[in-house]
ROLOMI-476102 format. One line per field, with one value per residue (C-alpha): z, x, y; residue number from 0. Coordinates in steps of 0.05 Angstrom, whole numbers. Layout:
residues N
Z	Z  ...
X	X  ...
Y	Y  ...
i	NUM  ...
This chain:
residues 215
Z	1943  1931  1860  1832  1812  1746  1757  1727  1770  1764  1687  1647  1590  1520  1497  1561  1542  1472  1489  1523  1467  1426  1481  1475  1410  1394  1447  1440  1414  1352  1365  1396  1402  1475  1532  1608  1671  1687  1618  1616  1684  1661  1607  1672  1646  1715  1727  1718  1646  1634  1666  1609  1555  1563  1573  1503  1466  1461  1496  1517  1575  1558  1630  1689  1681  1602  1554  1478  1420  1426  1356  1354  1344  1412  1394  1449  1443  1453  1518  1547  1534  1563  1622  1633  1609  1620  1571  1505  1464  1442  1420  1381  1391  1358  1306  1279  1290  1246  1194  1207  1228  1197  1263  1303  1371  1425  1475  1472  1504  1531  1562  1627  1673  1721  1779  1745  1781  1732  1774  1735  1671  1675  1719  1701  1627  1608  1580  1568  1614  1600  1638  1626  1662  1643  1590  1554  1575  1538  1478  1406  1436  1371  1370  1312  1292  1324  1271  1284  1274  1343  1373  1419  1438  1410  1401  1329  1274  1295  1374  1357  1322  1377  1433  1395  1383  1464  1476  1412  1471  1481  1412  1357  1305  1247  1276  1285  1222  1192  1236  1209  1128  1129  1156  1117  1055  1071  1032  1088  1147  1190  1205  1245  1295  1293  1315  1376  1397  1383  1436  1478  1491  1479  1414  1365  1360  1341  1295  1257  1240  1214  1181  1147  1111  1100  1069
X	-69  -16  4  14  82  99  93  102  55  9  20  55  101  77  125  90  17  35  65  4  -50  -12  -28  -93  -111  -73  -111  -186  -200  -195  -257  -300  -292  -311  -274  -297  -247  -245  -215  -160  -135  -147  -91  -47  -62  -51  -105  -48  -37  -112  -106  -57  -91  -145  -101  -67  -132  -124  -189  -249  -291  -374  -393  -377  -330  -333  -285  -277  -228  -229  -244  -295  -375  -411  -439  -500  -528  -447  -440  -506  -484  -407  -447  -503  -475  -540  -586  -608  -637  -696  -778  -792  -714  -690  -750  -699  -633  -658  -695  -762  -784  -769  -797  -719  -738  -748  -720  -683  -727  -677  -703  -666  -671  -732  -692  -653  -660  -668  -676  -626  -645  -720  -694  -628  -624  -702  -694  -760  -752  -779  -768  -764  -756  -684  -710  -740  -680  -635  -668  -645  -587  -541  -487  -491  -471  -500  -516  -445  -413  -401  -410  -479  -524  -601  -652  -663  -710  -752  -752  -767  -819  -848  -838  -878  -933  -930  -937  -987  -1039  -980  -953  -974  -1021  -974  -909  -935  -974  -903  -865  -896  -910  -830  -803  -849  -835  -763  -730  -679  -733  -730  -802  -786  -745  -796  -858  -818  -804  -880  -894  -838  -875  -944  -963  -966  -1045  -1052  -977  -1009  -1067  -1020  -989  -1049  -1060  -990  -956
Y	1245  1198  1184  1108  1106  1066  991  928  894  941  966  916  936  940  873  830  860  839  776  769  784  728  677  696  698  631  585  623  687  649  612  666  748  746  720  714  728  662  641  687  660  599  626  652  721  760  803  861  845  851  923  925  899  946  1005  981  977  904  882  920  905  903  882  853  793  796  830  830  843  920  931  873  895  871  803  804  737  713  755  718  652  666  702  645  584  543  589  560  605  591  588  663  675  608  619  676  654  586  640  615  683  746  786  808  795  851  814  751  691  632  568  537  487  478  493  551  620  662  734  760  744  766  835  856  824  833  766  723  663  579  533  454  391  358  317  371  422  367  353  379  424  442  492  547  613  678  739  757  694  662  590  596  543  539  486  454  480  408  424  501  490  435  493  540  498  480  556  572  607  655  664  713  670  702  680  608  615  637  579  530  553  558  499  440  479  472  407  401  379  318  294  233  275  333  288  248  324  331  265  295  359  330  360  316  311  390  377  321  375  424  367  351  413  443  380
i	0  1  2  3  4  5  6  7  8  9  10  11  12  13  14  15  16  17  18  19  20  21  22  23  24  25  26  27  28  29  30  31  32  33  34  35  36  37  38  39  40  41  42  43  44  45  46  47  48  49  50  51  52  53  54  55  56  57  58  59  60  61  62  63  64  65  66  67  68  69  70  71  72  73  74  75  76  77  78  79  80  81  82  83  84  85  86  87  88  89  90  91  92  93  94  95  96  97  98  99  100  101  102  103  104  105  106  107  108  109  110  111  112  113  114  115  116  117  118  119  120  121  122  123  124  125  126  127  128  129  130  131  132  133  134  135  136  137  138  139  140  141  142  143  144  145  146  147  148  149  150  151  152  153  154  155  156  157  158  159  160  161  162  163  164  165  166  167  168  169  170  171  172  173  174  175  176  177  178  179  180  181  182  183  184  185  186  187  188  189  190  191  192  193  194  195  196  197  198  199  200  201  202  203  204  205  206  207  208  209  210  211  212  213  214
């Protein structure tokens, strides 16, 4: 068998894989922990020099297409959003990321577009899968920090607990129960905003009852 003889091409020196880390770090690492294929050759990182970087311990791939500082804990809710960029976590997922719920999640439940296929998600990530009509999809988007400290994308605390109450038949009774106890004894709550979600979705009839009795 033939044997790869040393190459720059093909194994870049330590001083260009440094040179290269630098690059990296300076114009994104420094904002997230994970970084996709496409955005280091976006940074003209040749894919040699990612050979390298690995090799180096400088980066460590966790799947296909998606690598991370190699001493970095594996943020999974980042790698799902860098993998699917159209996911937005959300309903029993966003109920714990917003500390509504004190129940971690067995598996992470996202919502996408109508037209979204979502094959891989439901088979190959085991993710729970909604879907919504763009209006819906849109509404109360906000960017906030995973468990680990990463930018992802997740619905409000106000259009959380509107999804929840639009799937109650499918939702445990204590979670919702929970849901809703938590947030209106919250002083930081914005009621306006939470009942044109509630029209949005077409639940603000059964809202206004919880309304009644917990505030």
């Amino acid at each position: 068998m033939a044997i790869r003889k040393y190459d720059e091409t093909y194994y870049p020196s330590q001083k260009i894989i440094n040179a290269s880390y630098k690059k990296i770090e300076k114009e994104l690492l420094h904002h997230a922990d994970i970084i996709t294929f496409k955005e280091l050759k976006e940074l003209d990182i040749t894919t040699a020099q990612i050979r390298g970087l690995q090799k180096f311990q400088k980066l460590r791939k966790i799947s296909r297409g998606i690598y991370i500082k190699h001493d970095e804990l594996d943020d999974r809710y980042l790698e799902l959003q860098k993998k699917y960029t159209h996911i937005i976590f959300s309903h029993e997922t966003a109920l714990y990321l917003h500390d509504l719920s004190d129940v971690t999640p067995s598996n992470y439940t996202v919502t996408v577009p109508n037209n979204y296929n979502a094959y891989y998600l439901k088979e190959k990530e085991q993710m729970t899968v909604k879907r919504a009509v763009e209006e819906r999809y849109n509404a109360g988007i906000i960017e906030m920090k995973s468990p680990y400290g990463n930018p992802i994308y997740v619905y409000d605390k106000e259009k959380t607990i509107c999804d929840i109450l639009a799937n109650r038949n499918n939702t445990d009774i204590q979670i919702l129960s929970t849901a809703l106890k938590s947030y209106f004894a919250r002083q930081h709550k914005d009621l306006n905003t939470l009942m044109i979600y509630a029209k949005l979705l077409k639940v603000d009839k059964i809202l206004r009852n919880y309304m009644e009795v917990l505030l």
